[in-house]
C-alpha positions in Angstrom: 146.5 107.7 81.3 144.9 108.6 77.9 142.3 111.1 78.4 142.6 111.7 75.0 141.1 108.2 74.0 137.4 109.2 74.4 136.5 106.1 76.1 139.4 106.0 78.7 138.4 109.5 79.1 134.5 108.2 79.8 135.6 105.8 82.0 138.7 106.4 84.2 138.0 110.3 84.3 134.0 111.0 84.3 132.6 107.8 85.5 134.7 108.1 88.8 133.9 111.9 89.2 130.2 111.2 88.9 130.9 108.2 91.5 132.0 110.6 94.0 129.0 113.0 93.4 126.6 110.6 93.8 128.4 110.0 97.2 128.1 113.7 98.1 125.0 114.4 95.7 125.0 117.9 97.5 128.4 119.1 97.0 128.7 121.9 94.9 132.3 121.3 93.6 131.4 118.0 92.6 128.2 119.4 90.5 130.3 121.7 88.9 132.9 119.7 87.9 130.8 116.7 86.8 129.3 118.9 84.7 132.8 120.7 82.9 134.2 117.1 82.7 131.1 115.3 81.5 130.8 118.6 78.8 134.2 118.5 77.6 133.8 115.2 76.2 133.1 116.7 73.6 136.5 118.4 73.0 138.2 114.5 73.5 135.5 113.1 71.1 136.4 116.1 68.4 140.2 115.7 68.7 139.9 111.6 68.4 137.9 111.9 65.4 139.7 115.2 63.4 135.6 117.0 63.6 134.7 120.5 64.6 133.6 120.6 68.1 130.6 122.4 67.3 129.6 119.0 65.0 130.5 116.9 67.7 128.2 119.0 70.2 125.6 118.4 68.2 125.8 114.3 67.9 126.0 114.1 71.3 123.0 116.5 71.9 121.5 113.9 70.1 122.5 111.5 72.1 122.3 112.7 75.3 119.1 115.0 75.3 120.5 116.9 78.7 123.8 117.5 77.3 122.9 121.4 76.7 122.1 121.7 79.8 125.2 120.3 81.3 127.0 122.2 79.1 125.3 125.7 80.7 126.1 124.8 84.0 129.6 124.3 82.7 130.2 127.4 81.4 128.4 129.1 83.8 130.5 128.3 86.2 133.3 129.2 84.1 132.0 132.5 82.7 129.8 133.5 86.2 126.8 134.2 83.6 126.3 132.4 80.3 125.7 135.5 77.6 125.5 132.9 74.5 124.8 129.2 74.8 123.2 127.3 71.2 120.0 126.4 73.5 118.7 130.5 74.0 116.8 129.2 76.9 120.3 128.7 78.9 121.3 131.9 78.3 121.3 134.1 81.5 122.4 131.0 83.5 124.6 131.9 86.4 126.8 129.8 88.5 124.9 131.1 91.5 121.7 130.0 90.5 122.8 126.1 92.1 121.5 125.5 95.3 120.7 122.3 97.1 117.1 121.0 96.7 115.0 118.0 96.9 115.9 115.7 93.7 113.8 114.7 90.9 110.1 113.4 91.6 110.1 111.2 88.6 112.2 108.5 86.8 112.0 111.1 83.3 113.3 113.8 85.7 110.7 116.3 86.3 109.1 117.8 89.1 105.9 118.1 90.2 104.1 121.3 88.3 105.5 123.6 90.9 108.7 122.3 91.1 108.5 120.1 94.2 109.3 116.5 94.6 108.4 113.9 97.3 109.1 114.9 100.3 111.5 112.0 101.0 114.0 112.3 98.1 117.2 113.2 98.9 118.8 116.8 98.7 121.1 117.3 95.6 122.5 120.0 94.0 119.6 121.3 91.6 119.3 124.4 89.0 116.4 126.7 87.7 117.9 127.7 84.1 116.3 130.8 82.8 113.6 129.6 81.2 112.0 128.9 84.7 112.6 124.5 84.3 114.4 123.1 87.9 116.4 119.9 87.3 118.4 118.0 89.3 122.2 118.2 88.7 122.7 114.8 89.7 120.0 113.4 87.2 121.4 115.1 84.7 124.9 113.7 84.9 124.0 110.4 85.4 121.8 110.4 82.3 124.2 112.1 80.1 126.9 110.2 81.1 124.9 106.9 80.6 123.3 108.3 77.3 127.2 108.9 75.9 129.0 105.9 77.3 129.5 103.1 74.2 
């Protein structure tokens, strides 16, 4: 399989990974990993088009407006606690700060004001990032994901 070809990669590699976390939307390892695979686009996207990754990063942020995020929960889980990150509001992120939690109350994927939802959304894996915002880890994928695919 070509995982370097940055659609193949998109669509035999992440699309199938998010697949099985919206199957288990409370597994942990799935979060986790949806996030490193969906973040490391980036690296396939770079090498297919000869560009520094940290240009490509910022397409895509373009792009995809939760990418950022994705990409702290990536290398917090890598790195236990993310020390630099380009968006300053990640930074202090720690892999331990996932936990399962209602999912998003709204289509845009916010909250309520105090971070509830409806009572009668589903548990997912969720994450409070530093700067106090909760999102759903779920949401997140499936909007970058759709945001990057061609």
């Amino acid at each position: 399989m070509a995982f370097s070809v940055p659609d193949v990669y998109l669509h035999e590699l992440a699309g199938p990974l998010l697949a099985r976390f919206e199957a288990e939307p409370k597994a942990y390892d799935l979060a986790i990993a949806c996030c490193i695979i969906i973040y490391h686009y980036a690296d396939v996207v770079a090498h297919s088009e000869e560009k520094r990754i940290s240009e490509v990063t910022k397409e895509l942020s373009k792009r995809a407006p939760h990418f950022q995020v994705i990409g702290g929960i990536a290398n917090s889980a890598k790195h236990v606690e993310l020390t630099r990150h380009a968006d300053k509001a990640l930074i202090g992120l720690r892999a331990e700060h996932l936990e399962v939690g209602k999912g998003v109350a709204f289509r845009d994927g916010s909250y309520f004001s105090d971070g509830s939802s409806f009572g009668d959304m589903a548990d997912v894996v969720c994450v409070k990032t530093p700067d106090g915002t909760l999102h759903d880890v779920l949401f997140l994928c499936q909007e970058t994901l759709r945001a990057l695919a061609p």
